[in-house]
ROSE-4610 file (N, C-alpha, C; in Angstrom, 1 decimal, always signed):
// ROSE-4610
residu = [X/X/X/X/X/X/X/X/X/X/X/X/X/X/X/X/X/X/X/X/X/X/X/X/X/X/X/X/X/X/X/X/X/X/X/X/X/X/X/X/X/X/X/X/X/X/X/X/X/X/X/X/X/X/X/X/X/X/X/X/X/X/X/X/X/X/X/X/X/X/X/X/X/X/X/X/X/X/X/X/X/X/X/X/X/X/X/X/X/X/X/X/X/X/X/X/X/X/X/X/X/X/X/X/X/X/X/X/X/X/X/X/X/X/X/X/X/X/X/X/X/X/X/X/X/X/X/X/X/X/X/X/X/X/X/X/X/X/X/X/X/X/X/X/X/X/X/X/X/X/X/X/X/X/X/X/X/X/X/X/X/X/X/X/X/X/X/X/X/X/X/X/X/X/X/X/X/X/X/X/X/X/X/X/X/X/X/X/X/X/X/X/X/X/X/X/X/X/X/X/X/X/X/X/X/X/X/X/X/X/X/X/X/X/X/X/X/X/X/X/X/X/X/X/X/X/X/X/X/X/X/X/X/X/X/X/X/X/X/X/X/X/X/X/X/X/X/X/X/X/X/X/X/X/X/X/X/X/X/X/X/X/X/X/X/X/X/X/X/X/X/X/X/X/X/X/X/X/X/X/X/X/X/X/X/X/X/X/X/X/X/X/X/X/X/X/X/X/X/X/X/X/X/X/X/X/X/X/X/X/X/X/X/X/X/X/X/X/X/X/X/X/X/X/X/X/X/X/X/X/X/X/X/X/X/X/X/X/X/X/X/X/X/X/X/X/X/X/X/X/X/X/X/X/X/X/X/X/X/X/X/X/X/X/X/X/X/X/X/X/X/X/X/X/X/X/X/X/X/X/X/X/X/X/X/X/X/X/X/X/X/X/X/X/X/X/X/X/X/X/X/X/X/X/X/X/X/X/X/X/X/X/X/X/X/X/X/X/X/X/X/X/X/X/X/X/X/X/X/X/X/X/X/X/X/X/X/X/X/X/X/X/X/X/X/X/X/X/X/X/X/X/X/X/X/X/X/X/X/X/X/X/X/X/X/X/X/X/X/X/X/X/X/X/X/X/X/X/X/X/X/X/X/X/X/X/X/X/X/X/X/X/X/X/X/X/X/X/X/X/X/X/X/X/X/X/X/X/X/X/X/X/X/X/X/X/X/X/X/X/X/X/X/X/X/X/X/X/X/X/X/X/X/X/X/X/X/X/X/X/X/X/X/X/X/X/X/X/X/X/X/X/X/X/X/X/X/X/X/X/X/X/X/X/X/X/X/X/X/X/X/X/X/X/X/X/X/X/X/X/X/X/X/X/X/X/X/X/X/X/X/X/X/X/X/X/X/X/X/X/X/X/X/X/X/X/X/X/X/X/X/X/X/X/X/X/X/X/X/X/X/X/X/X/X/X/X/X/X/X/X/X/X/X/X/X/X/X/X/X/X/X/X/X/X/X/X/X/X/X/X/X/X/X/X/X/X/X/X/X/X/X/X/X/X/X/X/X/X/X/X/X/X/X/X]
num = [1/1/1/2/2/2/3/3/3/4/4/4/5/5/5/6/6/6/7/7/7/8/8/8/9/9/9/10/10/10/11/11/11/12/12/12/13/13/13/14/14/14/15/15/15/16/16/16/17/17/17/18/18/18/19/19/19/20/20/20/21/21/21/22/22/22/23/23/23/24/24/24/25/25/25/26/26/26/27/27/27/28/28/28/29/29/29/30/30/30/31/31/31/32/32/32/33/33/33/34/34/34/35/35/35/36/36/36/37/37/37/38/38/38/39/39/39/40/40/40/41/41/41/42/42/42/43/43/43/44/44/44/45/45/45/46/46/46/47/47/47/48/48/48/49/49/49/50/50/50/51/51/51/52/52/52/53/53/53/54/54/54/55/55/55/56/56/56/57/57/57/58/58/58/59/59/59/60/60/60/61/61/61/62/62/62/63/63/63/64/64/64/65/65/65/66/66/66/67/67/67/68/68/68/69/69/69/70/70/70/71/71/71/72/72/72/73/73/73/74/74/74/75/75/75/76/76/76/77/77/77/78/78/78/79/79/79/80/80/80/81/81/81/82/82/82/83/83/83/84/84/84/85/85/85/86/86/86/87/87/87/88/88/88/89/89/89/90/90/90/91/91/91/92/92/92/93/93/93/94/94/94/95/95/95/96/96/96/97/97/97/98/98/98/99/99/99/100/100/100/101/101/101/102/102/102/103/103/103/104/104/104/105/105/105/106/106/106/107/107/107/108/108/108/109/109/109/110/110/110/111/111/111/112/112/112/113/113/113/114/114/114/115/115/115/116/116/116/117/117/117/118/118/118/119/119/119/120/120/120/121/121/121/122/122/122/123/123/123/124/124/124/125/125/125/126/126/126/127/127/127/128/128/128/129/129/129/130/130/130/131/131/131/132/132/132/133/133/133/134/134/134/135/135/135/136/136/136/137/137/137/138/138/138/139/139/139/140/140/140/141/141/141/142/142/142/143/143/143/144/144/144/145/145/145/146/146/146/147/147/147/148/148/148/149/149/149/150/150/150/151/151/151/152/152/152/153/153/153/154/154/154/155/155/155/156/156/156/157/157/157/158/158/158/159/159/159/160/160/160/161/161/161/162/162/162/163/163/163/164/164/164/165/165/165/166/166/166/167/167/167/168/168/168/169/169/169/170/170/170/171/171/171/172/172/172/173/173/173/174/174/174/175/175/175/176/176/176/177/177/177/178/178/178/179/179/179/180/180/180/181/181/181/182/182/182/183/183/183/184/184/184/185/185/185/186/186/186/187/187/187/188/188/188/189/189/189/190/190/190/191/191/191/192/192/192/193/193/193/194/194/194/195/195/195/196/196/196/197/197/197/198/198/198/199/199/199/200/200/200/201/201/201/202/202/202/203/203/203/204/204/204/205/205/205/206/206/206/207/207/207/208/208/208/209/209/209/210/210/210/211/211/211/212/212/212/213/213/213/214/214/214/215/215/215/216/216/216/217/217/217/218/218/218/219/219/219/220/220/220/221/221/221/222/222/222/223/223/223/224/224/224/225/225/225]
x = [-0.6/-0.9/+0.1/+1.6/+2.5/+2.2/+1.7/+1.5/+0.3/-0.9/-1.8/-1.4/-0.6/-0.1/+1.0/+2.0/+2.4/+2.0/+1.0/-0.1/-0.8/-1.1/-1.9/-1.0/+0.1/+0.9/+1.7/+2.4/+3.2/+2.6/+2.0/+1.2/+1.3/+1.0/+1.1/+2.6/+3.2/+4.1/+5.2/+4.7/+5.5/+4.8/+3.5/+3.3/+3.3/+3.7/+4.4/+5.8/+6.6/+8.3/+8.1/+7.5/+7.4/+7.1/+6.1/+5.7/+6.7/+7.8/+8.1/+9.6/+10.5/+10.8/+11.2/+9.6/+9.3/+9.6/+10.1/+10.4/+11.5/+11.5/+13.0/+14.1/+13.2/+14.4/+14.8/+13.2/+14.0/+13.0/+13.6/+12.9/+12.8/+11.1/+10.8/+11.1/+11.4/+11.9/+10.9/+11.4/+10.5/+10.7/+10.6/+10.1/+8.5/+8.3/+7.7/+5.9/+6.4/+6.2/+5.4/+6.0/+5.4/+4.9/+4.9/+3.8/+2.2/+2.3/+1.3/+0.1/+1.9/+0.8/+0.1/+0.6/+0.1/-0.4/-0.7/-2.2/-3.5/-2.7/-3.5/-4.4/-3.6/-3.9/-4.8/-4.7/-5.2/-6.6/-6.9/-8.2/-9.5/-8.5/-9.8/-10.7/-10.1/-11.2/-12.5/-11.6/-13.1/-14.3/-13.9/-14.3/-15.1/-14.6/-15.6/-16.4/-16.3/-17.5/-18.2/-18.1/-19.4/-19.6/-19.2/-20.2/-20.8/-20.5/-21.2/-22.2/-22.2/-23.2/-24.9/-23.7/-24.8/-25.8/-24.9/-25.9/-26.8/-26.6/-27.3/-28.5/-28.4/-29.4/-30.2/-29.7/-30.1/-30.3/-29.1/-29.1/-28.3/-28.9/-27.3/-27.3/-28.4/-28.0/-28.2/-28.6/-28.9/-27.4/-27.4/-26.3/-25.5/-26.7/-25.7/-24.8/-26.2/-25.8/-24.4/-24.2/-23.5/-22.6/-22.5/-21.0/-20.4/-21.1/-20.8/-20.5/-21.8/-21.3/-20.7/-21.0/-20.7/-19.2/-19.1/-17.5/-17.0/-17.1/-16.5/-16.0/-17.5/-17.3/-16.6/-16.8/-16.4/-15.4/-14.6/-13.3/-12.1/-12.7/-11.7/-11.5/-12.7/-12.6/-11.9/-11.9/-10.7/-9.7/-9.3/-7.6/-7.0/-8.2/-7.7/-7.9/-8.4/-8.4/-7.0/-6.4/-5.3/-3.5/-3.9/-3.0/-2.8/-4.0/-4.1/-3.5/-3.3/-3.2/-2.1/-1.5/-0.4/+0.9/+0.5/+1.9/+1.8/+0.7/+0.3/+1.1/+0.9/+1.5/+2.6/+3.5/+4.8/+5.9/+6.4/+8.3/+8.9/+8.6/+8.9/+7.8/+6.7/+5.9/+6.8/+8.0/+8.0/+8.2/+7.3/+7.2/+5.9/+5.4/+3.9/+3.9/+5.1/+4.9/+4.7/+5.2/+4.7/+3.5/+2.7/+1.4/+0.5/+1.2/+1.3/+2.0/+3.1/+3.3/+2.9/+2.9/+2.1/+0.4/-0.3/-2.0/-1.8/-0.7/-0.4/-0.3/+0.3/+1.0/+0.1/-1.4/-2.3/-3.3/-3.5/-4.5/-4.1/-2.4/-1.9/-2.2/-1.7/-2.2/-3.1/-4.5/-5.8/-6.0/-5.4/-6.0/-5.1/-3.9/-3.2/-3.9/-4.7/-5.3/-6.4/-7.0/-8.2/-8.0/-7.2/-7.3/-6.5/-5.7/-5.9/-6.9/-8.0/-8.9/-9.7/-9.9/-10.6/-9.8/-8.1/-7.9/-7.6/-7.6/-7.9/-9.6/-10.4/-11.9/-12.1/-11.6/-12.3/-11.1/-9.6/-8.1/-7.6/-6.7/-5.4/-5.7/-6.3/-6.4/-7.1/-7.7/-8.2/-7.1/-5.7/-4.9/-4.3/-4.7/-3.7/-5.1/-6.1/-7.0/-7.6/-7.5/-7.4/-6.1/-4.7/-3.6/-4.3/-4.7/-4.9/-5.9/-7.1/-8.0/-8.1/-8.8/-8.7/-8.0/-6.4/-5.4/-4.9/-4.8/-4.2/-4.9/-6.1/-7.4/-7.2/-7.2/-6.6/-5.5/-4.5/-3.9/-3.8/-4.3/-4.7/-5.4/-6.2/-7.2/-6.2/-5.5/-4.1/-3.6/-3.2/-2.2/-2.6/-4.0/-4.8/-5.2/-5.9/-5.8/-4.8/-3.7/-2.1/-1.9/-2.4/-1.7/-2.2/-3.7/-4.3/-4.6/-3.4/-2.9/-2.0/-1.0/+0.0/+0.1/-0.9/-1.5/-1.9/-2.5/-3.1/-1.6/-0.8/+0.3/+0.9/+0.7/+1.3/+0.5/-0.7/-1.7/-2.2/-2.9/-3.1/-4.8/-5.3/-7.2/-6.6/-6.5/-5.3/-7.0/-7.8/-9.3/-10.0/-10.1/-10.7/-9.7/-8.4/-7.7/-7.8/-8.0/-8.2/-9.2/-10.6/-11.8/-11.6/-11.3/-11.5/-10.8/-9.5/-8.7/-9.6/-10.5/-11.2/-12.2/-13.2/-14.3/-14.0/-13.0/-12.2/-12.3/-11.2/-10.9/-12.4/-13.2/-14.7/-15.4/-15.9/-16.2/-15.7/-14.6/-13.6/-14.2/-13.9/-14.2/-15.2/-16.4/-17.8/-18.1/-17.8/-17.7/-17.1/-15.6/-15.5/-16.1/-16.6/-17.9/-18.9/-19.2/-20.8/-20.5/-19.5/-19.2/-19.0/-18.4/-17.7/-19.3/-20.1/-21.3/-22.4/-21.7/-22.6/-23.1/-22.8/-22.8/-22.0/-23.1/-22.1/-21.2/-21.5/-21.2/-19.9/-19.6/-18.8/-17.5/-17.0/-15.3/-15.6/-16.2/-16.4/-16.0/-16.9/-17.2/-15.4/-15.0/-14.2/-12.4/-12.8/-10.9/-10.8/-12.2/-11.4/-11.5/-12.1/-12.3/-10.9/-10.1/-9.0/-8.1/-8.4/-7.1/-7.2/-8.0/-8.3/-8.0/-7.8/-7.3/-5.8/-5.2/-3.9/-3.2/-3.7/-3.4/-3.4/-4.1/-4.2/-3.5/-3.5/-2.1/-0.7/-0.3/+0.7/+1.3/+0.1/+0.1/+1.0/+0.3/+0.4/+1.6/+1.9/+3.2/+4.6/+4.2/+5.2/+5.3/+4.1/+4.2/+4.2/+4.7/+5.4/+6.6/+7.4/+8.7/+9.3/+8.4/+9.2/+8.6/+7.9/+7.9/+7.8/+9.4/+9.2/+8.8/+8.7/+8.3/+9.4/+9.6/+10.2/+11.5/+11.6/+12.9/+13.6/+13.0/+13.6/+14.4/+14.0/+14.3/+15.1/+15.0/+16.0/+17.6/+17.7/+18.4/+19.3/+18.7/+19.3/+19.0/+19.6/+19.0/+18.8/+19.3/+19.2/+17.9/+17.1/+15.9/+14.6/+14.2/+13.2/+11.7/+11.7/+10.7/+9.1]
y = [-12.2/-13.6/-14.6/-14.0/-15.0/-15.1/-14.1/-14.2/-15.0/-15.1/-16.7/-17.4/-18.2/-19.2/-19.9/-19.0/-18.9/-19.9/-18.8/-19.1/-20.0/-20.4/-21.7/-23.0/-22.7/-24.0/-24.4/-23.5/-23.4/-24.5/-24.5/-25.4/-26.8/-27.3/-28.7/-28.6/-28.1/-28.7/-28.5/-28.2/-28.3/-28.7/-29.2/-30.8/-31.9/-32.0/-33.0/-33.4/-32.5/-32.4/-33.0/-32.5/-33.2/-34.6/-35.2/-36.6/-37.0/-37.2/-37.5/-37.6/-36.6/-36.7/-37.6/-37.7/-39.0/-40.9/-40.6/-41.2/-43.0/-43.0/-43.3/-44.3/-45.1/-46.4/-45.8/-45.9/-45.8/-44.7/-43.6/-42.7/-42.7/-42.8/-42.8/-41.9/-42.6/-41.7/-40.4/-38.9/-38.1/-37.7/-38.6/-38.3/-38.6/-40.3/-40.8/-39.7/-39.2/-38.7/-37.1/-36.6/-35.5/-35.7/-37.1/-37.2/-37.4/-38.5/-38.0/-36.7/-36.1/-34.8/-34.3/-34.2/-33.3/-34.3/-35.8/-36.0/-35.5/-35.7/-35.4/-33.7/-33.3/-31.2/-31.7/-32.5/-32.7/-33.0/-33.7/-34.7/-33.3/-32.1/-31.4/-30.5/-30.8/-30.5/-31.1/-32.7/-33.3/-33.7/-33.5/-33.3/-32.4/-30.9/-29.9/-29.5/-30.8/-30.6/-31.5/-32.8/-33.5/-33.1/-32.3/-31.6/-30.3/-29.7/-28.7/-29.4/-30.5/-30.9/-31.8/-32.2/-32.8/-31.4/-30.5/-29.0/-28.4/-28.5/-27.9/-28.6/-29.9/-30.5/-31.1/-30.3/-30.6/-31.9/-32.9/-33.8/-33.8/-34.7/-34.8/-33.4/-32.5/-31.3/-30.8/-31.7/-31.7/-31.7/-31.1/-31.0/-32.4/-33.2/-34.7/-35.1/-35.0/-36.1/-34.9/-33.5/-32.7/-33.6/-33.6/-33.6/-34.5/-35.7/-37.0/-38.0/-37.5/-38.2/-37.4/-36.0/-35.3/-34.6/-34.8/-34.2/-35.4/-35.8/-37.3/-38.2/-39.0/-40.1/-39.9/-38.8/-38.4/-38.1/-37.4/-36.8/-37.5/-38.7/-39.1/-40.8/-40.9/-42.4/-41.6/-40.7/-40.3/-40.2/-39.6/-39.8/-41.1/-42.0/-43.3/-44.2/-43.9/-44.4/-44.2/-43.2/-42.6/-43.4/-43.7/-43.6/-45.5/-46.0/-47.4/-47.9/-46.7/-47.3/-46.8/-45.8/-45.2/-45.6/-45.8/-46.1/-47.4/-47.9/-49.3/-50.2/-50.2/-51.1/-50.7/-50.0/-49.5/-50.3/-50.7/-50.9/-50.2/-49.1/-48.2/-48.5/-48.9/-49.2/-50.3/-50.1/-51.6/-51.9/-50.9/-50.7/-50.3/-50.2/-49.8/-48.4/-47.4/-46.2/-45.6/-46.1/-45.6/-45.4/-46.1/-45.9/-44.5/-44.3/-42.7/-41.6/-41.9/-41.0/-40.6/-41.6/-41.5/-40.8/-41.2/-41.1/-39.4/-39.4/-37.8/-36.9/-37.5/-36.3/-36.6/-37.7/-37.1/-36.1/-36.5/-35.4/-34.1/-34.0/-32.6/-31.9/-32.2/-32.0/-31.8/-32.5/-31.8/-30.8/-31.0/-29.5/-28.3/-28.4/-27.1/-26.5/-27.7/-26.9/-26.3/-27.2/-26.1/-25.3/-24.8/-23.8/-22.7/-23.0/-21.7/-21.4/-22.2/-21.8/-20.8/-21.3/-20.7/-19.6/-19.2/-18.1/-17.0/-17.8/-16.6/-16.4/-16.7/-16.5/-15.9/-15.2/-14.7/-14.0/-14.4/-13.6/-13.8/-13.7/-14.2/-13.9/-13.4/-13.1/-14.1/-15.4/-16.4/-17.2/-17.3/-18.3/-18.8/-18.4/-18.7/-19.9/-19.4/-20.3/-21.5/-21.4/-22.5/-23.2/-23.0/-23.6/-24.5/-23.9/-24.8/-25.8/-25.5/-26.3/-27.3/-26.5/-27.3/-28.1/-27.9/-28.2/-29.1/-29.0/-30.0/-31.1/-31.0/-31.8/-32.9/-32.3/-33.3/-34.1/-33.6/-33.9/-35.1/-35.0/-36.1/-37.6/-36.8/-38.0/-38.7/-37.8/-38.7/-40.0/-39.3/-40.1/-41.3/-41.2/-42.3/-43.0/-42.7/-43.4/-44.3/-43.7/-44.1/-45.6/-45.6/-46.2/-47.5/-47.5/-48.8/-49.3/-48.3/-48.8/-49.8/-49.4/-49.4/-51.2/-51.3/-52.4/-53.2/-53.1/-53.8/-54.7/-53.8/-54.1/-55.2/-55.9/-57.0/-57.7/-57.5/-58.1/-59.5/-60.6/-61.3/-61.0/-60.3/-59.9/-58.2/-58.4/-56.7/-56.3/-56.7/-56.2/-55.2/-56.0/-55.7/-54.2/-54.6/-52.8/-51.7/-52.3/-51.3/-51.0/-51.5/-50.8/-50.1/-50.6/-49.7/-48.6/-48.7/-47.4/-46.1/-46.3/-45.3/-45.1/-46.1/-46.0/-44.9/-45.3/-44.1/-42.8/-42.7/-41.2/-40.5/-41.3/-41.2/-40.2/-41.2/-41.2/-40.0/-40.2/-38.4/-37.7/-37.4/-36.3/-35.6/-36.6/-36.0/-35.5/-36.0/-35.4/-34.3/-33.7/-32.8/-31.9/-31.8/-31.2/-30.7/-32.0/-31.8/-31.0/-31.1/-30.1/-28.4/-28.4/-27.1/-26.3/-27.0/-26.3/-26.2/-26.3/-26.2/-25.0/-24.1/-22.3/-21.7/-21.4/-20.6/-21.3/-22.8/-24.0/-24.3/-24.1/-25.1/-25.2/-24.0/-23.8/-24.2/-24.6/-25.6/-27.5/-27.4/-29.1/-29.3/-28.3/-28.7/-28.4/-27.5/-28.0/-29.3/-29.8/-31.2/-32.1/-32.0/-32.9/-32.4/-32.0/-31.7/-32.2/-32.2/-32.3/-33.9/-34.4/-35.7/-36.8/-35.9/-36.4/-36.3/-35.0/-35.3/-36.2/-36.3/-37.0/-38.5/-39.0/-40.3/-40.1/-39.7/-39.6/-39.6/-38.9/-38.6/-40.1/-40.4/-41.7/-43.0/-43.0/-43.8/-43.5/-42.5/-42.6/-43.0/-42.6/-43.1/-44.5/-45.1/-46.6/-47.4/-46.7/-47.4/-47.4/-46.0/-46.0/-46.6/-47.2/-48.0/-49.3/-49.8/-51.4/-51.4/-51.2/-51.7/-52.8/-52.9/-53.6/-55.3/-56.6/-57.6/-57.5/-57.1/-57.2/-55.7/-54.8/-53.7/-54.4/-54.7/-55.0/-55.7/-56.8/-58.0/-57.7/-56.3/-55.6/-55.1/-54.6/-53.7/-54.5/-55.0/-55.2/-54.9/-53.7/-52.2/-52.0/-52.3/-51.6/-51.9/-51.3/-52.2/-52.4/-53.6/-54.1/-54.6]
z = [+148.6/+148.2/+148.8/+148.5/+148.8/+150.9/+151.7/+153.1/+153.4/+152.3/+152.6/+152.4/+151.2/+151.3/+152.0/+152.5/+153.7/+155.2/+155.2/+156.8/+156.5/+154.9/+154.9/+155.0/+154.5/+154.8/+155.7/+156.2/+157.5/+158.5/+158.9/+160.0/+159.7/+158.3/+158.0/+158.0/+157.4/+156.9/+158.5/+159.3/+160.8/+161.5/+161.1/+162.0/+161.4/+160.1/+159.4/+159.8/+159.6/+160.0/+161.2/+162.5/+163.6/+163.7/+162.8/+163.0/+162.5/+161.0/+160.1/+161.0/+162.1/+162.8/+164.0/+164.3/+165.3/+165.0/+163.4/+163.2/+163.7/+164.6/+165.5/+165.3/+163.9/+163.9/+162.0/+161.0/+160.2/+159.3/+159.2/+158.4/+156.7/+156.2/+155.0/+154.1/+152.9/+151.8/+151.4/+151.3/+151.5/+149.9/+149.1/+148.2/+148.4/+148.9/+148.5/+149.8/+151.1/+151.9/+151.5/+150.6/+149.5/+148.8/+147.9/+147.1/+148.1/+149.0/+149.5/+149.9/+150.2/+151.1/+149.4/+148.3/+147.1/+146.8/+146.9/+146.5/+147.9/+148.7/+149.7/+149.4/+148.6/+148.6/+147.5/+146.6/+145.4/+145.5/+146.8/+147.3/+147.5/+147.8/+148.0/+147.1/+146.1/+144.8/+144.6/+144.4/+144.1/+145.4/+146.5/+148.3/+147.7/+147.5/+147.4/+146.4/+145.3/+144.3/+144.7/+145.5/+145.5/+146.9/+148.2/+148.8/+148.2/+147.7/+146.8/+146.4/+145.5/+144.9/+145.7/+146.9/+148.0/+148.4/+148.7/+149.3/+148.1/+147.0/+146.1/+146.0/+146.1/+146.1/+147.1/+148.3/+149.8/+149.9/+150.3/+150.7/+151.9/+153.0/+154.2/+154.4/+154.7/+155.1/+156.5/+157.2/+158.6/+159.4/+160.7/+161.4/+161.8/+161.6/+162.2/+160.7/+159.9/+158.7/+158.3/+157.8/+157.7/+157.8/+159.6/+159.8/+159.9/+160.1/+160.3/+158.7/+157.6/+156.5/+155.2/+155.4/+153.9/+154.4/+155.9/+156.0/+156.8/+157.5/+158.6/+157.3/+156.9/+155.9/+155.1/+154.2/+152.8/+153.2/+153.3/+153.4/+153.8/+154.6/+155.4/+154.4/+153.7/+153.0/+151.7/+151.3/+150.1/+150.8/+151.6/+152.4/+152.5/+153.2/+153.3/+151.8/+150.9/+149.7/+149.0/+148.8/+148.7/+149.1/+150.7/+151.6/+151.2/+151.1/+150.7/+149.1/+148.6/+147.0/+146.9/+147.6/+147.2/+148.4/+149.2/+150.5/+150.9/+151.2/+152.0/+151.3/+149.8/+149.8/+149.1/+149.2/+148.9/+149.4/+148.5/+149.3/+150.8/+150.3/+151.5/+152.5/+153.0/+154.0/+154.8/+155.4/+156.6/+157.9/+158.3/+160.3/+160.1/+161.5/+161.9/+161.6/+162.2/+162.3/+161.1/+159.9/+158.7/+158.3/+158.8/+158.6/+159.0/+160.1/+160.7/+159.8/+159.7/+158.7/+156.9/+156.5/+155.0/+155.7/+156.3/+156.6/+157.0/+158.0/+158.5/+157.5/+156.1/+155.3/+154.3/+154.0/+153.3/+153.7/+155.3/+155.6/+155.9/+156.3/+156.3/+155.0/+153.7/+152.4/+152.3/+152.5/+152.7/+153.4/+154.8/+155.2/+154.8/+154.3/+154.2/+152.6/+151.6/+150.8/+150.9/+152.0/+152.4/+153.3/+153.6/+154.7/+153.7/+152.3/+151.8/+151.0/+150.3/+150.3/+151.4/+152.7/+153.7/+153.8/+153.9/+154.1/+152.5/+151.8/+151.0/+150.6/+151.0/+150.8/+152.0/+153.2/+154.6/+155.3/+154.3/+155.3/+155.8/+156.1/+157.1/+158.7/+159.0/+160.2/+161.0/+160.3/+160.9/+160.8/+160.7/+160.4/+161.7/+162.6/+164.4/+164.5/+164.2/+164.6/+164.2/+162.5/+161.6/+162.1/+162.5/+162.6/+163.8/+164.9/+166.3/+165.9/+165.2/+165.3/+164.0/+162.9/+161.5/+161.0/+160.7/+160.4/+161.3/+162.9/+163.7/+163.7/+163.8/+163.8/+162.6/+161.5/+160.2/+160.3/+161.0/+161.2/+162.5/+163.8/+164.6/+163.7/+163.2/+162.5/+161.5/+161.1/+160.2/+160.8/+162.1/+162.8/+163.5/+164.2/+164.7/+163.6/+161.9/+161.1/+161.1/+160.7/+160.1/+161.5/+162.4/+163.1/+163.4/+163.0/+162.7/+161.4/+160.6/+158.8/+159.2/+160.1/+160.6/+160.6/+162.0/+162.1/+161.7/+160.5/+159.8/+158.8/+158.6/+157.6/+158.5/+159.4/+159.7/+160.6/+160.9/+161.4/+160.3/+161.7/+160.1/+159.9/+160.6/+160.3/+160.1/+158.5/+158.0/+157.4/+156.9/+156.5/+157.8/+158.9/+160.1/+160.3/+160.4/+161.2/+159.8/+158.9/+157.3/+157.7/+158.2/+158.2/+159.3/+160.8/+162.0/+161.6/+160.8/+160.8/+160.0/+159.2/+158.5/+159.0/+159.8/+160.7/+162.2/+162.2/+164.0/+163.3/+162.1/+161.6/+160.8/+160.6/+160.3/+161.5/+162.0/+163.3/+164.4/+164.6/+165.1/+164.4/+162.9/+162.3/+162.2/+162.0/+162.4/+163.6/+164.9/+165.9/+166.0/+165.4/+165.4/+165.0/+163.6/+162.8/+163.7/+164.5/+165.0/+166.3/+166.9/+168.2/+167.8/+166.4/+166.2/+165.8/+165.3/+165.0/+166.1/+167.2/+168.4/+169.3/+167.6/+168.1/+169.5/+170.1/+171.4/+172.4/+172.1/+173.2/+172.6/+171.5/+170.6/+171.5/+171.8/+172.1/+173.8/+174.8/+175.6/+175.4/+174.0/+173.8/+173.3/+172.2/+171.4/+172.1/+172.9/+174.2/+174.6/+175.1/+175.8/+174.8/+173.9/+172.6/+172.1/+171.8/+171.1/+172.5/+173.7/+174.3/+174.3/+174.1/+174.7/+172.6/+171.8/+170.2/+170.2/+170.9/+170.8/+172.2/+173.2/+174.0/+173.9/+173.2/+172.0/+171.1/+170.5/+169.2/+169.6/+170.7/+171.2/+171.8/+172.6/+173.4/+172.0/+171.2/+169.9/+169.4/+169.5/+168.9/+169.7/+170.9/+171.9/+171.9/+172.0/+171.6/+171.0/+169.4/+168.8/+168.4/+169.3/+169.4/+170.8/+171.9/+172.3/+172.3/+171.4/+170.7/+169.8/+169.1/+167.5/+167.0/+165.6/+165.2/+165.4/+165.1/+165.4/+164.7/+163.5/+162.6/+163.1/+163.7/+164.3/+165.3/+166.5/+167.8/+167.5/+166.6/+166.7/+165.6/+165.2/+164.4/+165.4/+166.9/+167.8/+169.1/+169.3/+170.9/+172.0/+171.7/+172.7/+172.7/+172.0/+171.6/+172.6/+173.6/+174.3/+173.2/+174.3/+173.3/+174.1]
């Protein structure tokens, strides 16, 4: 038991450290950074009783609606329900990149609880692969969320980037869904689709460590801007 839980969490919690890392001007309090991820672990109970409850009663059971609203929508509007009540507007929220980090370390927490669900219901021996795909995937969608949270926190149309930021990680997520169930095709659709989510995220994070935010830059004036 203690080697699933292990392999179920390992992965988040070292592509958390990495983001959390990326940090570059001022790194958030990891208290407040942990609570996230454990409400984030916490989100997937009640995720898997109201899709349980959508399948029982075959609703949204089709491959689009599936993936697009009973795992895209759903899953990703509790993360960001979460991430909005609990960090956004925090003391500790006061750069863009935080929005990346808090969003990162709810949906890390989601997937590291469901993936020991999934590995202790089917075994460890799926855990190289849940790490590459499931789990990083949550994790992408974190970060592109987080970063038009990010935006929004000093934007003055902050409604407009609150919605796109949950409509993108919506939107991704069901696509992911809808490609991974594409049977024999899937692992075709789903390499460049994964290369082309962290190549975006990656992108995002680079630029917002080299345009900080205005009370950054003008703190350091080393700091390109």
């Amino acid at each position: 038991m203690l080697a699933v839980v292990s392999a179920a969490i390992a992965p988040g919690i070292a592509l958390m450290s990495y983001i959390y890392l990326k940090d570059k001007y001022e790194s958030e309090p990891i208290g407040v950074v942990i609570k996230c991820f454990i409400l984030g672990a916490l989100l997937v109970i009640p995720v898997m009783v109201l899709q349980y409850a959508f399948q029982t009663e075959n609703v949204w059971q089709s491959r689009l609606l599936s993936a697009f609203i009973l795992n895209g929508w759903m899953e990703e509007f509790f993360k960001w329900f979460v991430v909005i009540y609990t960090a956004y507007h925090h003391v500790a929220f006061t750069e863009r990149y935080d929005g990346i980090v808090y969003a990162t370390s709810v949906s890390l927490g989601f997937a590291s609880a469901e993936n020991l669900f999934y590995l202790y219901a089917y075994g460890i021996h799926y855990a190289l692969w849940r790490a590459l795909l499931p789990v990083s995937s949550h994790g992408l969608f974190g970060i592109l969320m987080g970063y038009y949270i990010g935006k929004a926190k000093y934007a003055k149309h902050k409604r407009y980037y609150l919605f796109f930021a949950l409509l993108l990680a919506a939107l991704l997520h069901g696509m992911y869904d809808w490609l991974m169930s594409a049977e024999s095709k899937w692992l075709y659709l789903i390499v460049p689709f994964m290369f082309i989510l962290w190549w975006d995220a990656l992108r995002k994070i680079k630029k917002l460590n080299r345009n900080p935010d205005p009370w950054i830059a003008n703190r350091n004036p080393n700091v390109i801007d």
